[in-house]
N, C-alpha and C positions, 0 to 999 in steps of 0.2 A: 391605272389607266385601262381602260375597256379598249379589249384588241377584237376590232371583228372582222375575219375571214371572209370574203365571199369566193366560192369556190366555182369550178368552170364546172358545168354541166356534162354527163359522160354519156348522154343518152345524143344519138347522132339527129334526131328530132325535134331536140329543146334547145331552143334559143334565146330564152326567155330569163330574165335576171328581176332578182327583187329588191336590187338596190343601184341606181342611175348615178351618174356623175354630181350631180347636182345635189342629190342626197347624201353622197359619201364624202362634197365638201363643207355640209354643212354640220354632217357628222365629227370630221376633222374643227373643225372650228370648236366644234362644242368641247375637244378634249379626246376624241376616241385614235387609236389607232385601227387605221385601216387600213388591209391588204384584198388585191383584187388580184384574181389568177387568171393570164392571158384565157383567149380561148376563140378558135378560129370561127366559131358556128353564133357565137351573142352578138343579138341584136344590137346594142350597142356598143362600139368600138372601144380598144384597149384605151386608147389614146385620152381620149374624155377621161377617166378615171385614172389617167398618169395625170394630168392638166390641175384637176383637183387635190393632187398633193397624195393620194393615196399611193402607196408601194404596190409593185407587182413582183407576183411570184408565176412560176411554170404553171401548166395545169396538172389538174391532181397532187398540188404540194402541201394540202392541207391535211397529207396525212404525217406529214413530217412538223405540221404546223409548231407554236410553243404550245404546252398546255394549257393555259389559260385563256388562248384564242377560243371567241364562237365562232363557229363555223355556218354562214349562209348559204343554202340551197336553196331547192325547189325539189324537184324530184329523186327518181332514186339513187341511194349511193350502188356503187359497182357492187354487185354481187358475189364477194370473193370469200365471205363468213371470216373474215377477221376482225377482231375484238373492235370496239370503237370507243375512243378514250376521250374524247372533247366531246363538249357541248355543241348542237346539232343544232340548226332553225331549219326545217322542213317538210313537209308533206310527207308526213311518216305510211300514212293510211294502215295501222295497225293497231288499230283498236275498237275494233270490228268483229275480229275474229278472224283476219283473212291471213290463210296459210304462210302467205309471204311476211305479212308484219311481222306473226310471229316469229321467224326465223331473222328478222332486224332484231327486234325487241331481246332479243337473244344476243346477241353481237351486243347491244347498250347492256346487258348484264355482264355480259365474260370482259368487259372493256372497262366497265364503271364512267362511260361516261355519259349524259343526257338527250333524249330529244324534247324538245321542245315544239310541240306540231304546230304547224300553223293553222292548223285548221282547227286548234283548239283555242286560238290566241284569243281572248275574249274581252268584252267588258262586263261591267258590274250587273247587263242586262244580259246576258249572255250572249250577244252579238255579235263575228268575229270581227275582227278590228280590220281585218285587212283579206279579202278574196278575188277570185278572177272571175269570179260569178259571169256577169257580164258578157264577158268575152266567149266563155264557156261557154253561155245558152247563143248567144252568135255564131260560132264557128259551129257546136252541135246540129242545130236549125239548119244552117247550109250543107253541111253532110248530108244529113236526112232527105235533105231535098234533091238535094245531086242522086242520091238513093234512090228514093223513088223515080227522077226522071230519066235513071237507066232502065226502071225497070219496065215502063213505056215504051223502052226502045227494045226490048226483051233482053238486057242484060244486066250485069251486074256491078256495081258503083267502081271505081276503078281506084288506082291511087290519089293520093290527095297530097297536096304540099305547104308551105307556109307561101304567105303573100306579105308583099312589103305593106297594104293597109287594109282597110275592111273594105272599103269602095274594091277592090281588085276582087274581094273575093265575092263581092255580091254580084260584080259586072259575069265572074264566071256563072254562077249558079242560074242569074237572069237567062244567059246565053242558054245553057241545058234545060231550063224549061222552057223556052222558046222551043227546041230542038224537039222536044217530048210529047206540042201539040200546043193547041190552045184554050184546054183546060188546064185548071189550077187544083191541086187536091185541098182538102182540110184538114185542119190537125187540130190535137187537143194538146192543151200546154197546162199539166201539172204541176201546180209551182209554179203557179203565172205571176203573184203577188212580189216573190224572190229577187235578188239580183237575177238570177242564172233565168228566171222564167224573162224578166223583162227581158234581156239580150233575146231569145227565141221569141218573144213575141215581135221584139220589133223590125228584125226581120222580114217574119213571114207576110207582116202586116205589109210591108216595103217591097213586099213580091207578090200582093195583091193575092196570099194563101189564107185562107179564112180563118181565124184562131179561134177556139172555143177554150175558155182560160176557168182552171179552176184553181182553186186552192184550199184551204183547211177547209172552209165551208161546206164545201163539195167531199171532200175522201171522209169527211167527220164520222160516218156511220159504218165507216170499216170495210165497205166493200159486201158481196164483188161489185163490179160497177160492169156493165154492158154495155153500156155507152161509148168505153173504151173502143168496143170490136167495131163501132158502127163509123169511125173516123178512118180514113186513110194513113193518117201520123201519128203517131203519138212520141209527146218528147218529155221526157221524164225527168224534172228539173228539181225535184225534192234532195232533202238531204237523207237519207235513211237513218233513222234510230233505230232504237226498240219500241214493240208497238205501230212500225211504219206499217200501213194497210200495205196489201200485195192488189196492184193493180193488173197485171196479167199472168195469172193461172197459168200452171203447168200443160193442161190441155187448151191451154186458146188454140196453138197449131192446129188444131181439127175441127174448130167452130166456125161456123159461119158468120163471114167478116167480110168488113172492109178493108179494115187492119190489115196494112201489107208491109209499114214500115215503123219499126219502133227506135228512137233514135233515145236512149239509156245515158241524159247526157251527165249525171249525177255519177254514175258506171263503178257501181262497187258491187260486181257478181262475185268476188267473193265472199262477201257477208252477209250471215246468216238473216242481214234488214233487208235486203235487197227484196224489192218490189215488183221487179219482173222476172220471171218465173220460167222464162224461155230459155233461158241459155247461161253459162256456167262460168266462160272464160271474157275476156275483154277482145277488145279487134285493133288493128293496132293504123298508120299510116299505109301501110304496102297493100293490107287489106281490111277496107277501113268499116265493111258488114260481113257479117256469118248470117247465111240462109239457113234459116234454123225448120222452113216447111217448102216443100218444091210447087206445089198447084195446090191454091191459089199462093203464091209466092208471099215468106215473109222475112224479111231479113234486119236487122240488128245491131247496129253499130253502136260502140261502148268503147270508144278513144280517152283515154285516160287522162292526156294532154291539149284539150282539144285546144286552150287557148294559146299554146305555140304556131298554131297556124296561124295568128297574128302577134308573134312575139314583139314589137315593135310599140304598139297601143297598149299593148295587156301590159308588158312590162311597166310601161310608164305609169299606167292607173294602178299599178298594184303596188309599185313601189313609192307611190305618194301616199297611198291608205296607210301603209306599213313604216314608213319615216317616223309618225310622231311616237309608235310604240319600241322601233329601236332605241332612239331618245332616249329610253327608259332603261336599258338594256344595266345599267351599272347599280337598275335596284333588281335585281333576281327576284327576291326576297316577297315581292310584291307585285299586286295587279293582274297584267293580263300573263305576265312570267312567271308567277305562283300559280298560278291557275292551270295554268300550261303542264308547270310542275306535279302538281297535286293529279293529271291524266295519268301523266308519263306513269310517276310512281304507283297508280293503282295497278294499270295496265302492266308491269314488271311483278308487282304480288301476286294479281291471276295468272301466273304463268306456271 
């Protein structure tokens, strides 16, 4: 019998679950054992998931789990470099090259047991089966714009928090550009075609910001592109590979620009794909841009989590995408779990 874990989130900023009440009974139905670990900060309540028939455990009990439990996340585990012996479902982001994976992927070696990225979960087109895209170019887009219309007021973007729907968060951002004037800036949306571009476009579109939308079409020739400097926003909604074009150069900082606000909502500056070329580290909730040039001002925000700021919607639509490939979870051996596999293991040889 497939025993699947979902584990409580340890990050005090993620609220967000990849598996709903609804999906864990019908999980249960199908034959699986499932255990869901309390947890005071998830969007959805314990109760729903006691209601469905799943078991609850403490938070953080999955590390005492049975061995043959998977284990469901999202984001990162505690960073304590203790071995990690079961099999993992989550947002590993270390296969990239980015200093931190490394040192997970390390932990999956001295443990012997698996991750399984989600970000690599795929089908037979290479398509991941299940993302927060969406929500991601949504809540990204409205940083950015909260961004810029501090910077209107001559400061800088302030804390940001989750909101119980996306109406809450768009009512805020409406209010701040009000506040900013009665101009609207323009932005360019990279990866306009994507889940994560549509969420940022339809936004800005819904806040009357003029989007200029490009995609493979447009980056096809490699760069640089200048056009970049001539927009007010730029929201960077690609996925970086290898071979990703670099859309803003190391010296943009001192070019003459429009470019005041780059919202990195893709945000892997750790890897050696990354696109934008300003800044090194991520920005986090407390402070959610780095002023990376002081006059004329540009600043940067690269939220790693952006769609827990509507953990309540994101959850829901990503843990419906993600349902029919759990399903699947009792064949490893195959699909988008081999495929998965076949990362993980490469990414442990290059080490």
């Amino acid at each position: 019998m497939t025993h699947l874990w979902v584990r409580a989130e340890h990050r005090s900023d993620e609220a967000r679950v990849g598996l709903t009440p609804q999906g864990a009974a019908s999980l249960i139905a199908q034959g699986f054992d499932v255990t869901v670990e309390d947890s005071d900060r998830r969007a959805i309540a314990i109760d729903g998931y006691r209601t469905a028939g799943a078991d609850v455990a403490p938070e953080g009990a999955w590390r005492e789990a049975p061995d043959d439990a998977i284990v469901l996340g999202l984001k990162d585990l505690p960073d304590d470099g203790t071995p990690l012996t079961h099999r993992h479902v989550m947002f590993g982001h270390a296969y990239k090259g980015q200093p931190e994976g490394r040192k997970l992927l390390e932990r999956f070696r001295a443990g012997g047991g698996v991750l399984y990225d989600l970000e690599y979960l795929t089908d037979e087109d290479g398509r991941r089966v299940a993302a927060f895209g969406y929500w991601a170019g949504y809540a990204g887009a409205a940083v950015s714009l909260l961004a810029w219309a501090a910077q209107q007021q001559g400061g800088l973007c302030g804390r940001v928090t989750a909101h119980d729907t996306s109406r809450d968060l768009f009512a805020l951002v409406q209010a701040e550009l009000m506040a900013a004037g009665a101009s609207r800036p323009n932005a360019l949306i990279i990866g306009a075609l994507g889940r994560v571009g549509t969420g940022a476009r339809d936004l800005c579109s819904a806040l009357s910001v003029r989007p200029t939308l490009w995609d493979m079409a447009e980056t096809a020739g490699g760069g640089p592109f200048p056009q970049v400097l001539s927009h007010h926003i730029l929201l960077n909604c690609i996925l970086a590979r290898p071979g990703s074009p670099v859309f803003v150069e190391p010296d943009a900082t001192e070019a003459i620009r429009a470019l005041s606000v780059i919202g990195d909502i893709a945000c892997d500056p750790g890897s050696d794909y990354s696109p934008i070329k300003v800044y090194d580290r991520g920005t986090t909730w407390d402070s959610p841009v780095r002023r990376v040039h002081d006059v004329p001002p540009l600043d940067v925000m690269a939220i790693d989590n952006l769609p827990a700021m509507l953990p309540l919607e994101s959850s829901e639509d990503f843990a419906k995408q993600l349902l029919p490939t759990l399903r699947l979870l009792d064949g490893l051996d195959e699909g988008p779990w081999a495929r998965a596999r076949v990362e993980f293991d490469r990414a442990i040889e290059a080490l």
